[in-house]
Every structure is written in structure tokens, then in C-alpha cells.
N, C-alpha and C positions, 0 to 999 in steps of 0.2 A: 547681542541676543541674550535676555535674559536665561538664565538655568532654572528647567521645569522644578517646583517640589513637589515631593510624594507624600503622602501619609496614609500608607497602606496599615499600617498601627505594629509593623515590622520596621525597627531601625538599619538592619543590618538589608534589608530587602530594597528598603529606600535608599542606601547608600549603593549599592548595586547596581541600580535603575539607572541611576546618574553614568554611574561609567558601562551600563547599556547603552545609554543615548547617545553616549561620547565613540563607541563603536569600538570598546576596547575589548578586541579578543579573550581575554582571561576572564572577561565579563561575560560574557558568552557561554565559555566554557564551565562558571560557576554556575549559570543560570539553567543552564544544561542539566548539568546536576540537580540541581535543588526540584528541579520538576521530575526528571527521569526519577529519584528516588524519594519522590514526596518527603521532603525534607521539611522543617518548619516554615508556613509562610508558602509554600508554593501555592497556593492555591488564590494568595493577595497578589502574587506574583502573574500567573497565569489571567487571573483576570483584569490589568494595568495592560499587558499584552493583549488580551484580545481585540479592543478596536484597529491594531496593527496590520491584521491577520489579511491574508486574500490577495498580497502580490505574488510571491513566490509561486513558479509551477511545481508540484509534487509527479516526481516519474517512480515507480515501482519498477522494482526490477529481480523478478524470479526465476524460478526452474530448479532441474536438479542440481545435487551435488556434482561438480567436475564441470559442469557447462562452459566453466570460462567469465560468469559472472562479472567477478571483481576485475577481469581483463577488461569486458565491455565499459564498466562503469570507468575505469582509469580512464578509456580514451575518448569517451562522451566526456569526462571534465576535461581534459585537453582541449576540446575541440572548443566547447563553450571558453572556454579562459581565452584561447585564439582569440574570440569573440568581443571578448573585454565585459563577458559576463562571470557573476560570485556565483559560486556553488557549494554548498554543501550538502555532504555523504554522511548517511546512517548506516553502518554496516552491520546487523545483527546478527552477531554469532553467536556461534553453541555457549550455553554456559557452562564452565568449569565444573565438573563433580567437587570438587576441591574444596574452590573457595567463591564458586556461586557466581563470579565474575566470566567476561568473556574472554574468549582465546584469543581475539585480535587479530586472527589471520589475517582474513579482511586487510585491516590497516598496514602490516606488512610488507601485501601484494601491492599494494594503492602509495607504497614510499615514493614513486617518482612523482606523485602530485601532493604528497602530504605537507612540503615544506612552503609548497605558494600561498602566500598570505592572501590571495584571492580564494582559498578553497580552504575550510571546517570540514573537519572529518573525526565522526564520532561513532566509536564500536559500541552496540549496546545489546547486554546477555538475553536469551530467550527467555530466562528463568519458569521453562516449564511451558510456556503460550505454546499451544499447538500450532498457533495460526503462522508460523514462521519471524513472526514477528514478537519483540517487546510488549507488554501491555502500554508502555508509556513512552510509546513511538509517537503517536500524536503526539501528544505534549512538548513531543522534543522538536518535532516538525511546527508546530507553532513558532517553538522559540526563535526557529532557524528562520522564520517566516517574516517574523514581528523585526527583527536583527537588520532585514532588510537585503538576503539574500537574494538573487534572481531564480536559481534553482535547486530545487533539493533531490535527490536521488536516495531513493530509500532500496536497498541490499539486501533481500532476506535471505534466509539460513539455507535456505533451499532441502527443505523435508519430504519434497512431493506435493502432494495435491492438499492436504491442509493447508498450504500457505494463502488461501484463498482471500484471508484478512490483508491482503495488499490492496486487493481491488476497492475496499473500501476507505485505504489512508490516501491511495495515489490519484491526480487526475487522469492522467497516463499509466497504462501496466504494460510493462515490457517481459513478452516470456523469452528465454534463451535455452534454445535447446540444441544437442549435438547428434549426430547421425548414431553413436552407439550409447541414447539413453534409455532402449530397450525397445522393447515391441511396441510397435510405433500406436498398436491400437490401446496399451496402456498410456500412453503418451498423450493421445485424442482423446482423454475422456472427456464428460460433460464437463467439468469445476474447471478445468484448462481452458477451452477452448469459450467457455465464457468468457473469462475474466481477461483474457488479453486482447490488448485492442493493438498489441503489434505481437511477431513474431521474428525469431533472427534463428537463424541454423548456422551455428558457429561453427566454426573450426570442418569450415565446409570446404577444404580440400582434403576430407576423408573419405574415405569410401561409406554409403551409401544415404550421403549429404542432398543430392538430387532426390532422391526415390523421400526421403521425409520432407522435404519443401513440398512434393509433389503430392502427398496426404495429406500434410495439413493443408494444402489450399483445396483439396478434394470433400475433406470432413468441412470445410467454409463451406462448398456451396451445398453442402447438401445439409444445410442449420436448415431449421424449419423455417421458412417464409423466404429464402433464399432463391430455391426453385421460383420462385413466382413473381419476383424481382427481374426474370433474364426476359418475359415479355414475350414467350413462344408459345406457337400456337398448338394448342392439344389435339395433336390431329394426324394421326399414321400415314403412311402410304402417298404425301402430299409432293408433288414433281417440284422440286428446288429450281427447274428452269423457269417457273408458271410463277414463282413469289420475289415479290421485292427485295433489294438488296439487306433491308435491317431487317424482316425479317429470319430473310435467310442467315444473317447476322446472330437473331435471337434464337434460332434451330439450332443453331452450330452450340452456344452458349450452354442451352439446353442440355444436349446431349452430352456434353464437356463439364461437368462440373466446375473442375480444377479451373482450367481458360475461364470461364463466366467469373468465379467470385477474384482469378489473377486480374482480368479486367476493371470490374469493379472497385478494388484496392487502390485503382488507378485515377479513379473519376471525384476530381476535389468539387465535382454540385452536388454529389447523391445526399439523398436524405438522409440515408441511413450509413454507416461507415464499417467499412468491410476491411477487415483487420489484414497491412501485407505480410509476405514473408520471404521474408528477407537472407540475403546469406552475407557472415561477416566470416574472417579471419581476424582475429579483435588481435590476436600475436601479433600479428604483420602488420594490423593497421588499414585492413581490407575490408570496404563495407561501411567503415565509421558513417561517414560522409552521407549514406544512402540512410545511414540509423538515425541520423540526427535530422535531415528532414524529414521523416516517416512523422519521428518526433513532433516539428514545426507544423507538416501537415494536419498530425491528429488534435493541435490544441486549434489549431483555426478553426477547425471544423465542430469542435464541444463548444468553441467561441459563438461560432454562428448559428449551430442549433439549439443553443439554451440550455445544450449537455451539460456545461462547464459549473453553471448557476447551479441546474438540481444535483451533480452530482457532491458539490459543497455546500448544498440545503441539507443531504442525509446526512453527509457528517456531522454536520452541527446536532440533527437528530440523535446520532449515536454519541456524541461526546455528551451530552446529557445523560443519556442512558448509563451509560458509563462513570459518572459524577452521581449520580441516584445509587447507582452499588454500591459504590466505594462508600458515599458516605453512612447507607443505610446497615454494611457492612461493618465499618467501624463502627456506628452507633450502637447496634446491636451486640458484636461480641465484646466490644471493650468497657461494655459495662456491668460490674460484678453480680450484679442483683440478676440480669439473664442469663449469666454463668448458670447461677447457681438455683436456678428456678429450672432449666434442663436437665444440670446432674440431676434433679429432685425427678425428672419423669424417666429415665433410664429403669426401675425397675418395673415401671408398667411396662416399659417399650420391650425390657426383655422376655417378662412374661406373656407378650401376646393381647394384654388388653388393651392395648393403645398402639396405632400405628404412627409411623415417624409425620405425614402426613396432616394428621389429625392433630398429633402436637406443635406443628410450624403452624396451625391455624389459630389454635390457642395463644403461642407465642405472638403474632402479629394483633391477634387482637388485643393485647394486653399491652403490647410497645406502642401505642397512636405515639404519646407526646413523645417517650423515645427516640422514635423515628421521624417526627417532626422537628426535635431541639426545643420542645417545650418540658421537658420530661423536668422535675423538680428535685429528684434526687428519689424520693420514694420507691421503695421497694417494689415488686411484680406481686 
């Protein structure tokens, strides 16, 4: 078999590629890099990658600090490598006040599966992203994708409820939460209970590990359109000896929240997919098993109802959107002549005749070719 050539008009990118293709780990790991930190050429790089893209499944995996995270993720790559499936782990930790890098807990905790040459494992810093996540976790999930992995598992820092940028990297969003991550109704809010399409209450031979499985499937059924999914009939005072067994079925449901949407969780036709929840002991190795088909089940199910499609149409939408800043970003501040046509309106802005507003409109109308790449060098 012939060896591909590149001529991405980067030599050191094209030689990369080659031991890309050839599947050598260090190749991997450079490429990693040069995207994660838009190095020279990532972006020839990144686009050589993109027809690759769309085997790997993408699993998120959130919640708070202490949940036990990097515990669940160690034993969902066990379980998969059992399998004789490749996995790779993004672990996003805190950045360093220091030196800007990450702390690498993560990696660490995760030593009994870092050394399997079936399994990549990449700590990357937050540097500031609210969302819990890297700005350039995409990127690096492409790579992992393009590499020819089967799964990726992406780690976030776990900040709380801004981590809500998972739902948009991952196919799958796993939340992990423990019986004392506080008042179970901060726990429930709306940004949570959206974004996960599974649930696990870890380290649930603690005391009051029941009583939060039992809310969150309570706050399920009472999502709006929830109620009206259980098929009961609106109607008081009605003798449950006089009505048919389903729907006396659908009464009980009704009146139960919790039971109707634990039911639900359960039924692999429904249209619509009712997120379970789950109890692990991810120390002991308890639950794994129940976590990983939740898993198998939820991508069947984004397979069969066209989930899977749009919910990797929007990213493609957002990785554009994201390519349009950055570049419009750089074009803008790294050219001297915009510098210094801003410093020039600073003394109207402070004296009140000009608002900051008024001069981003002046500004963009003056950048067209600029912010095209047609800009000729000429001054603003």
C-alpha cells in the first residue's frame, strides 16, 4: 500500500500526518498539542482531519467537585478495554495560578489505566473557560476521533452549573452526583437537569443516597410535557375498580411522579428518552455495569431517532462559529493600524462623547477587508 502525501504547505505538519496514519502514539500526542495550543499549522492540520471525524462516541462526564468523577471514568475505561474497545480520556483541570498549566489530578487518579496502550489520556487546563471545559477541547476530541479511537470521554473540572458546555462537546452527558452535594434543590436546577441524559448517585452507600435518586427522578417527571406522556385521565373521584388495567396503570404513574418517569427510563421504544438514575459505588466497582449500558442504551436510542445526526449538525454549527472569532479576533487585534486607531478614540470614550458601542461600529465598518483577509496593508 502506497504512503498518502500531504501538502498541507506545512513540512513539519506533513511529516506528522505520515506517522498519524502509521498510528504512532507520540504522533498523537504532538498533534494534540499543536491543536490544543494553536501552534503553527493547526488549522492545515485540523482541516486534513476533518473528513475522519464521526466514528468515535463522545461521553461527558460532570458534576461537582468530590463526586468521585475520575473514579467513574477509570472504570467505564476498564470496562470498555474488557471490550477490546480504544478509549481516550480528556481530563480538564484547574489551571495553575503559577504557570497557566493544569494540575493533572485527574491523570494521577486514572494511573491504573494510563499505562494501557489501548487507552490516551490527556489533562487539559481550563485557562479561564467558565464552561468547565478547555476552549480547545473540541479540537482535541476531533483529534482523538480522526486517530481512530472508539471512545472518548471528556472529564470536566466540575464548577457547578456553568459546566453546561459539555452538553454541547458530548453525544452522551453523564451527571455524577453524591448524596452530600448539598441541597438537593440546588442540585435540581434547570442547567442540570437539562443537560444530562443519564444520572448516577455515586458513592451510594452513604446516607441519604436514596432520598436524592428519589428527587431526581421526581424533578423527571414533573419536566414539562412529562406529565402528559403518563396517559392519565384528568378526571377526580373516578372508582379504579370501573377502569381498565393500563389505565389504572397510567393513574398510579400520574399521581407518582418519581415511578412514571423510573418507568419510563426503562422503555427502549419511547420517543422521547427519559434520562435513568442510576446508583454506583465506582470505589468498589458497583453499578459499573448498569453505567455502561445506560450508556449503550442512550446512543441506540440518539441512533434511531436522528438525535445523534442533529445533535453533531450543531456542533459543526458551533465549531464555525468558533473559527469566525478566533479568526476575526486575531485579525482584528494583531493588526497595528486597529491598535492604534482605538488608542486614538480613548479620549472621546473618556470624556463621554462617544460610547464604547458606537466606536465597535465605526471599528467594523472600517475592518470589511480586514476581517475578510482582503485588507492590503493600508492604514484605518
Amino acid at each position: 500500500m502506497s504512503t498518502p502525501a500531504y501538502a498541507t504547505g506545512h513540512a513539519v505538519i506533513d511529516r506528522l500526518l505520515l506517522d498519524f496514519d502509521a498510528r504512532k502514539p507520540a504522533a498523537l500526542a504532538r498533534a494534540v498539542s499543536i491543536v490544543e495550543n494553536h501552534r503553527a499549522g493547526f488549522d492545515a492540520l485540523a482541516s486534513v482531519l476533518h473528513s475522519r471525524l464521526g466514528n468515535a462516541r463522545r461521553i461527558g462526564i460532570t458534576g461537582p467537585p468530590g463526586a468521585g468523577k475520575s473514579t467513574i471514568t477509570t472504570q467505564l475505561v476498564r470496562s470498555w478495554r474488557e471490550q477490546g474497545r480504544t478509549v481516550g480520556v480528556i481530563a480538564v483541570d484547574p489551571t495553575s495560578p503559577f504557570t497557566g498549566g493544569a494540575l493533572l489530578g485527574d491523570r494521577i487518579r486514572m494511573e491504573e489505566v494510563a499505562l494501557d496502550p489501548g487507552v490516551f489520556i490527556r489533562s487539559m487546563a481550563t485557562r479561564g473557560s467558565l464552561g468547565g471545559l478547555a476552549s480547545a477541547t473540541r479540537d482535541v476530541c476531533d483529534v482523538l476521533d480522526a486517530f481512530g479511537l472508539d471512545i472518548i470521554l471528556i472529564e470536566t473540572v466540575g464548577v457547578g452549573q456553568s459546566e453546561l458546555d459539555v452538553a454541547r462537546t458530548a453525544d452522551t452527558t453523564l451527571v455524577v452526583l453524591v448524596p452530600e452535594s448539598g441541597d438537593s434543590i440546588q442540585t435540581l436546577k434547570a442547567g442540570v437537569m437539562e443537560i444530562a441524559d443519564i444520572f448516577t448517585v455515586n458513592k451510594a452507600d452513604r446516607p441519604g443516597a436514596d432520598r436524592l435518586r428519589n428527587d431526581l427522578e421526581l424533578m423527571l417527571g414533573l419536566r414539562p410535557g412529562a406529565a402528559a406522556s403518563h396517559g392519565a385521565p384528568a378526571h377526580h373521584g373516578i372508582d379504579l375498580r370501573a377502569v381498565a388495567d393500563s389505565e389504572r396503570e397510567a393513574m398510579r404513574d400520574a399521581l407518582n411522579p418519581a415511578r412514571a418517569a423510573r418507568k419510563a427510563a426503562k422503555d427502549d421504544e419511547a420517543d422521547r428518552w427519559t434520562p435513568p438514575v442510576l446508583r454506583t459505588i465506582a470505589a468498589q466497582k458497583e453499578g459499573i455495569s448498569d453505567l455502561v449500558e445506560a450508556i449503550e442504551r442512550h446512543h441506540g436510542y440518539l441512533d434511531r431517532s436522528g438525535e445523534l445526526q442533529s445533535r453533531r449538525r450543531e456542533r459543526l454549527r458551533e465549531r464555525v462559529r468558533e473559527a469566525v472569532e478566533l479568526k476575526a479576533h486575531q485579525r482584528l487585534w494583531k493588526d497595528e493600524a486597529t491598535v492604534a486607531w482605538l488608542e486614538a478614540q480613548l479620549p472621546a470614550l473618556e470624556s463621554g462623547s462617544a460610547a464604547p458601542f458606537h466606536v465597535a461600529d465605526a471599528l467594523l465598518a472600517q475592518s470589511g477587508a480586514l476581517l475578510s483577509g482582503t485588507n492590503t496593508g493600508a492604514p484605518l
